[in-house]
C-alpha positions in Angstrom: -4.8 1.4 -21.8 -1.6 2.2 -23.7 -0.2 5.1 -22.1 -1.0 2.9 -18.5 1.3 0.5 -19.5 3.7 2.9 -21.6 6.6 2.7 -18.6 7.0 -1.1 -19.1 8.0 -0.5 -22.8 11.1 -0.1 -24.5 12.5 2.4 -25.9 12.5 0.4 -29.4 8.9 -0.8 -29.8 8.0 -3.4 -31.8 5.0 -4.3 -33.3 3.1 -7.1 -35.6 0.6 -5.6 -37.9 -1.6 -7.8 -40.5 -4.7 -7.6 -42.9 -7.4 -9.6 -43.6 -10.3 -9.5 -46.1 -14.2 -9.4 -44.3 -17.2 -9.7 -47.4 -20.3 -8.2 -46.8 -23.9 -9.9 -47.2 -25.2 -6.6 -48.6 -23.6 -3.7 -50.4 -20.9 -3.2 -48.3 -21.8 0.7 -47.5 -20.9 4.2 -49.6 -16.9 3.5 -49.9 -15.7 0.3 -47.9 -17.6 -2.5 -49.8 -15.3 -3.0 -52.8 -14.0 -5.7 -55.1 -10.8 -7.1 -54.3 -8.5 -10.3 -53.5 -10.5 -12.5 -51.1 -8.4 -13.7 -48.3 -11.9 -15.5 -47.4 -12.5 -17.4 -50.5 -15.3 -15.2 -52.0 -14.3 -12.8 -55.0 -18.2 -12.8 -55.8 -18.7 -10.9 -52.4 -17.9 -7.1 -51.9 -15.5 -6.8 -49.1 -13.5 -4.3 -46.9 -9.9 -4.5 -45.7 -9.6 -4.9 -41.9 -6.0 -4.0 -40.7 -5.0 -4.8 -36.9 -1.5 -3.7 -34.7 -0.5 -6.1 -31.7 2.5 -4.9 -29.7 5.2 -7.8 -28.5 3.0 -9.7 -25.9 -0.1 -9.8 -28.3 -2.3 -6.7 -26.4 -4.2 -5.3 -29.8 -3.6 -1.5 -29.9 -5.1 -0.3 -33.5 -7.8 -1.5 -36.0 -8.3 0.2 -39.3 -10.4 -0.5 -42.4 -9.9 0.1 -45.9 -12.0 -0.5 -49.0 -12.0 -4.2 -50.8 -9.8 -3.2 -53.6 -6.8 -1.8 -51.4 -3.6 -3.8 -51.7 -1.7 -4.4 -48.6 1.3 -3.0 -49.9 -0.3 0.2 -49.9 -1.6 -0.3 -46.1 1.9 -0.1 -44.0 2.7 3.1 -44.3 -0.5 4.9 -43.3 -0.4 2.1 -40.5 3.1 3.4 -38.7 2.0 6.8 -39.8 -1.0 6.3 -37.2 0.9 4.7 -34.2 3.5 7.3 -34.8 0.9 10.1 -34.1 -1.8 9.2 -31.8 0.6 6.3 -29.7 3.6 8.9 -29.8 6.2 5.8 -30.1 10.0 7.3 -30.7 11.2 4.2 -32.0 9.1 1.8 -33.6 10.1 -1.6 -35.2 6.8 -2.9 -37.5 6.9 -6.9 -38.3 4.8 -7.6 -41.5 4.0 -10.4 -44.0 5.8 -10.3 -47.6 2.8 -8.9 -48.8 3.5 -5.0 -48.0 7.2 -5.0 -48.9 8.1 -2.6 -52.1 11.1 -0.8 -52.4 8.7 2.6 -52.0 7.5 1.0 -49.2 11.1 0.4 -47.5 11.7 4.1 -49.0 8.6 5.2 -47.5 9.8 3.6 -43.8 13.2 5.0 -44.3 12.3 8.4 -44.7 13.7 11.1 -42.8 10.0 11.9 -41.3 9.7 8.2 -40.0 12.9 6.4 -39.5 10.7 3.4 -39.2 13.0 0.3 -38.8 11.1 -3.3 -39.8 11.4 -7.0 -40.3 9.2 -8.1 -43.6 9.0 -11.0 -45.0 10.2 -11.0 -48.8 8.7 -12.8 -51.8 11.0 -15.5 -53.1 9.5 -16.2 -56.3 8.6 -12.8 -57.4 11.7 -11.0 -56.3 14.8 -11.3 -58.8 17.3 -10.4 -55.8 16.2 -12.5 -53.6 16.1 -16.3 -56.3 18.7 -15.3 -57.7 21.6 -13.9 -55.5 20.1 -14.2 -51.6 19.0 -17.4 -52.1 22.3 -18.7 -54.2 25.0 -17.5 -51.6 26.8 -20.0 -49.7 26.8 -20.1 -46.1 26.2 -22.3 -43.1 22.9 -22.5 -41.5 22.5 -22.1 -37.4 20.2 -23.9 -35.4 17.5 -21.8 -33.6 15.3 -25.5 -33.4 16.1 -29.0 -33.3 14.4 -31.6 -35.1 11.2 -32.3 -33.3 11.2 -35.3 -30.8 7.3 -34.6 -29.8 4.2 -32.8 -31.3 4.9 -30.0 -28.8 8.3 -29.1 -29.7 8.8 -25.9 -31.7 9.0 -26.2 -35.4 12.5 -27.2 -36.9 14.2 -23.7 -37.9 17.9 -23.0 -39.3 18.9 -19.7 -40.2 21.7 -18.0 -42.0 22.5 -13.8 -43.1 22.9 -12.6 -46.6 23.7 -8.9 -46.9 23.3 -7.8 -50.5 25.0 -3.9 -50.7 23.5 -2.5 -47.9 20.4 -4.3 -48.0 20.1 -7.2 -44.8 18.8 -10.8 -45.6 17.7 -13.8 -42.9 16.8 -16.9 -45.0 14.9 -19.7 -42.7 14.6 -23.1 -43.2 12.3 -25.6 -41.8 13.5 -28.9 -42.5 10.3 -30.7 -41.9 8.6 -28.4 -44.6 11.3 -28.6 -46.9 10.4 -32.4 -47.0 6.3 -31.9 -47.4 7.3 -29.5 -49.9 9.3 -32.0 -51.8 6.9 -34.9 -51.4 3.9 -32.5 -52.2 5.9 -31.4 -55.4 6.9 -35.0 -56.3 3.2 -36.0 -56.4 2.2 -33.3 -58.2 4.8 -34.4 -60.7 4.4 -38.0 -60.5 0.7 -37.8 -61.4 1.2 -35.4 -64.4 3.6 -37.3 -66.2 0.6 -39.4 -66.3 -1.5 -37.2 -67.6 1.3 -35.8 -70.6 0.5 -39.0 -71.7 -2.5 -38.8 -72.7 -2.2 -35.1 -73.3 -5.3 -34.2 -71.2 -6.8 -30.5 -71.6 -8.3 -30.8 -68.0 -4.4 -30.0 -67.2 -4.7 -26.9 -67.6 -7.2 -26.1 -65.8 -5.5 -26.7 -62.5 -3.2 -24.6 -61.3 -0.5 -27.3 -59.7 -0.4 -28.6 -63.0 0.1 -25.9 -65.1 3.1 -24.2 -63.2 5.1 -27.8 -64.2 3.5 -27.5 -67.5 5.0 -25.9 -71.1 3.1 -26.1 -74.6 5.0 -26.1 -77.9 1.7 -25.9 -79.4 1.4 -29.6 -80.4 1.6 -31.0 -77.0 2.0 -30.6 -73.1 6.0 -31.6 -71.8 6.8 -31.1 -68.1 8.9 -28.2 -67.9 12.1 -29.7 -66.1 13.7 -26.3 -65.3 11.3 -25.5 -63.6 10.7 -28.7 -61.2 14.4 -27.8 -60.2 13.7 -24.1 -59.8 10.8 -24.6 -57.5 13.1 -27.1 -55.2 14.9 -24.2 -54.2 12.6 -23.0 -51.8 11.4 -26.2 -50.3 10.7 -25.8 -46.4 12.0 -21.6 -46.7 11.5 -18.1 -46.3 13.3 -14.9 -46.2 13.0 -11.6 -44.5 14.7 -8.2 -45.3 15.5 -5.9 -41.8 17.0 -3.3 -41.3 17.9 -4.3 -37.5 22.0 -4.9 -37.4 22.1 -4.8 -34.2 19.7 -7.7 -33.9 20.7 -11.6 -34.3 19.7 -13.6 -37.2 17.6 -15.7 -35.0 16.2 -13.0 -33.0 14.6 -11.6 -36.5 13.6 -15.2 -37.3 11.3 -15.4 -34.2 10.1 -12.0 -33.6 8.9 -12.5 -37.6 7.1 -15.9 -36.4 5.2 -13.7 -33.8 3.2 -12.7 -36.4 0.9 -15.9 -35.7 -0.4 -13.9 -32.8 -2.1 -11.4 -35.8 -3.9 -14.0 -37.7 -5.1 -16.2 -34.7 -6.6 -12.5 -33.7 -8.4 -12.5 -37.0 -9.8 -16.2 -36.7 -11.3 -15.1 -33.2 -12.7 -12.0 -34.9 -14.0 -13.8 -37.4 -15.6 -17.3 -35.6 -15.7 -16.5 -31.8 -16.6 -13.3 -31.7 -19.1 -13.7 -34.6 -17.6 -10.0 -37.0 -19.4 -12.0 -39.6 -22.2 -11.4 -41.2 -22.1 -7.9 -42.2 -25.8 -6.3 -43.2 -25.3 -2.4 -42.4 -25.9 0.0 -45.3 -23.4 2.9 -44.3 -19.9 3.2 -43.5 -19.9 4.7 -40.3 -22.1 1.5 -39.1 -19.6 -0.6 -40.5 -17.0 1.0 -38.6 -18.4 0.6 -35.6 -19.5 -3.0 -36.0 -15.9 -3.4 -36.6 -14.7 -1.2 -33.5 -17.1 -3.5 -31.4 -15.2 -6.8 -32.4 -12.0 -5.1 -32.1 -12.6 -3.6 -28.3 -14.0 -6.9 -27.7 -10.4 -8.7 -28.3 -9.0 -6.0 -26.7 -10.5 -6.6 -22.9 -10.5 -10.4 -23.9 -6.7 -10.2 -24.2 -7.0 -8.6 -20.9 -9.0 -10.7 -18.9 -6.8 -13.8 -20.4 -3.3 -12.0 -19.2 -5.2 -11.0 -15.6 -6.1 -14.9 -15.2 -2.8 -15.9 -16.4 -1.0 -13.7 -13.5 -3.2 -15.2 -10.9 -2.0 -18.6 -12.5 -5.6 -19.6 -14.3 -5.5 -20.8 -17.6 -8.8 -21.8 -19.0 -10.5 -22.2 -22.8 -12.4 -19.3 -24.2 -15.5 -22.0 -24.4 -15.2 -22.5 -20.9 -15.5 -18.8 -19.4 -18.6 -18.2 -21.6 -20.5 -21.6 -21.1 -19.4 -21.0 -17.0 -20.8 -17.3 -17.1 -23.9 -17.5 -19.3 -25.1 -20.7 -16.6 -25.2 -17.7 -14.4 -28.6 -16.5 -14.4 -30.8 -14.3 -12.0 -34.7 -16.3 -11.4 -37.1 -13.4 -9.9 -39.8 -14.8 -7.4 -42.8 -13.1 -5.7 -43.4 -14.7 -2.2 -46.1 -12.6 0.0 -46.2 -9.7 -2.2 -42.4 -9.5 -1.6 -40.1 -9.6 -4.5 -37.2 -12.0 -4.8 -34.2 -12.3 -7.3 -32.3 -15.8 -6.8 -28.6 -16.0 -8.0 -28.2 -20.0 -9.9 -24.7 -21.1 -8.5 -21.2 -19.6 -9.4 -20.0 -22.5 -11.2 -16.6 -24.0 -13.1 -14.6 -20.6 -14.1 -17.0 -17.7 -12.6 -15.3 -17.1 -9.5 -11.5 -16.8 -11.3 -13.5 -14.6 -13.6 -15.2 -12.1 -11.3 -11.6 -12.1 -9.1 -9.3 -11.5 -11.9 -11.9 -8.4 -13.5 -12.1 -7.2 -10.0 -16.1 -7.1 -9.6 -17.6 -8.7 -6.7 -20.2 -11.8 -7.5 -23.5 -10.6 -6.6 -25.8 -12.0 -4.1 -27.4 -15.4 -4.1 -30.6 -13.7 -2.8 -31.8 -9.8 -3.3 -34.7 -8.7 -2.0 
């Protein structure tokens, strides 16, 4: 399916890749099922890491899976590595969450072998660079979005460069974040100074307390400093590229893209039913996943072949439509009958945009 599409594609191909965490019910097979950090709330499960590729108009090309206890920082570069060889891409451009950037990872991208280029999002808290010089440089912000007038309207989003050396900064703002953030932060606040006073223990305990919290040993203060160091980030985000050729705002957007990625793992995980996993042995575990993963595949298909033919209907709806479609055999004078039930709602948009012909009302 790739290489029939491969003459529509750019010469610079970009790509969203993404990870997720799937726990097993049983063991988790020889290798895969591993302790690790839970993406699905459930560190007492054994789990596997399930990595997925989506090219720029969300068509999945590439799953791959990973044991529990894999970082994703370690998961990019065997990921290009991949499309590079069996996809054959010249130029590719890989758009990733702030969890698999690493200076070896940037290395790794830069090498001569890859000369991978990327947009990844950067951690703001963790990252010394990034708190203390990217995000203290001056600068006006430019307006990608506007201020929402209607639920509808695209998210608020400024943007600004910072170039550090060599190294290429985008810092995005979302107003209307920035001010959940603050109110969020000043309730958090609000409702511990309460609690200083009566110097609970159960503070501790809870982790939006304890990040405003320092102990001299006698008794819990809130930590001013840093209250005023975590309103720096209010409502933003920043991603390192190595794109100069691309705006600011571009990078901003193709980075927001990545939504397409994790909607893909919802649908894995609630539509298509991945979960529960029972099988014992790795190479069943693969191909439960490879099942789930071709699934979204033609899925993504059939949506883009309704969409050209200007249908646009709910997942729900094509399934409830086709499963009402049922064959009803009859024997009538020692002939036998099969009788069709009625295309109804989506079937017909369904069966014209896949190409197959609905079958008969009557065979005989």
């Amino acid at each position: 399916m790739f290489d029939r599409r491969r003459d529509l594609f750019s010469d610079l191909e970009l790509v969203f890749f993404d990870t997720t965490s799937i726990y097993f019910e049983g063991q988790g097979g020889t290798d895969l099922g591993q302790y690790g950090h839970s993406k699905d709330h459930r560190p007492d499960r054994k789990q596997m890491v399930v990595g997925a590729v989506l090219d720029a108009e969300g068509r999945p090309l590439c799953c791959e899976l990973w044991p529990g206890n894999v970082t994703d920082v370690k998961t990019l570069i065997p990921i290009v590595d991949r499309l590079r060889t069996r996809f054959h891409i010249r130029s590719i451009c890989i758009v990733a969450d702030r969890g698999m950037i690493s200076k070896e990872t940037i290395a790794g991208l830069q090498a001569d072998e890859r000369q991978v280029h990327y947009i990844l999002g950067a951690r703001l808290r963790n990252v010394k660079e990034i708190y203390q010089t990217v995000l203290s440089r001056g600068g006006r912000y430019r307006v990608v979005h506007e201020a929402r007038h209607k639920s509808t309207d695209p998210s608020p989003l400024k943007v600004k460069e910072v170039r550090v050396d060599e190294r290429r900064y985008v810092v995005c703002l979302n107003d209307e974040q920035a001010k959940k953030d603050h109110a969020d932060r000043e309730a958090i606040v609000s409702a511990l100074r309460e609690q200083v006073k009566q110097n609970a223990k159960s503070m501790v305990g809870n982790k939006g307390y304890r990040k405003y919290l320092r102990d001299d040993g006698k008794k819990f203060a809130i930590d001013e400093a840093k209250v005023k160091r975590d309103s720096r980030f209010d409502g933003k985000w920043v991603l390192q590229t190595d794109l100069n050729e691309m705006s600011a705002e571009d990078v901003a957007l193709k980075y927001k893209q990545l939504w397409m990625v994790e909607d893909m793992f919802r649908t894995a995980k609630t539509l298509l039913e991945t979960r529960p996993i029972y099988h014992h042995h790795d190479e069943t575990i693969r191909g439960h996943v490879f099942c789930s993963f071709l699934a979204l595949v033609l899925r993504k298909e059939l949506h883009d072949r309704l969409a050209l033919a200007g249908d646009k209907f709910e997942w729900a709806e094509i399934l409830r439509d086709l499963e009402a479609m049922q064959y009803v055999e009859v024997e009538h004078q020692a002939k036998h009958f099969r009788l069709r039930s009625e295309a109804q709602g989506t079937c017909s948009a369904v069966f014209r945009a896949a190409g197959v012909a609905i079958p008969p009302t009557i065979w005989v």
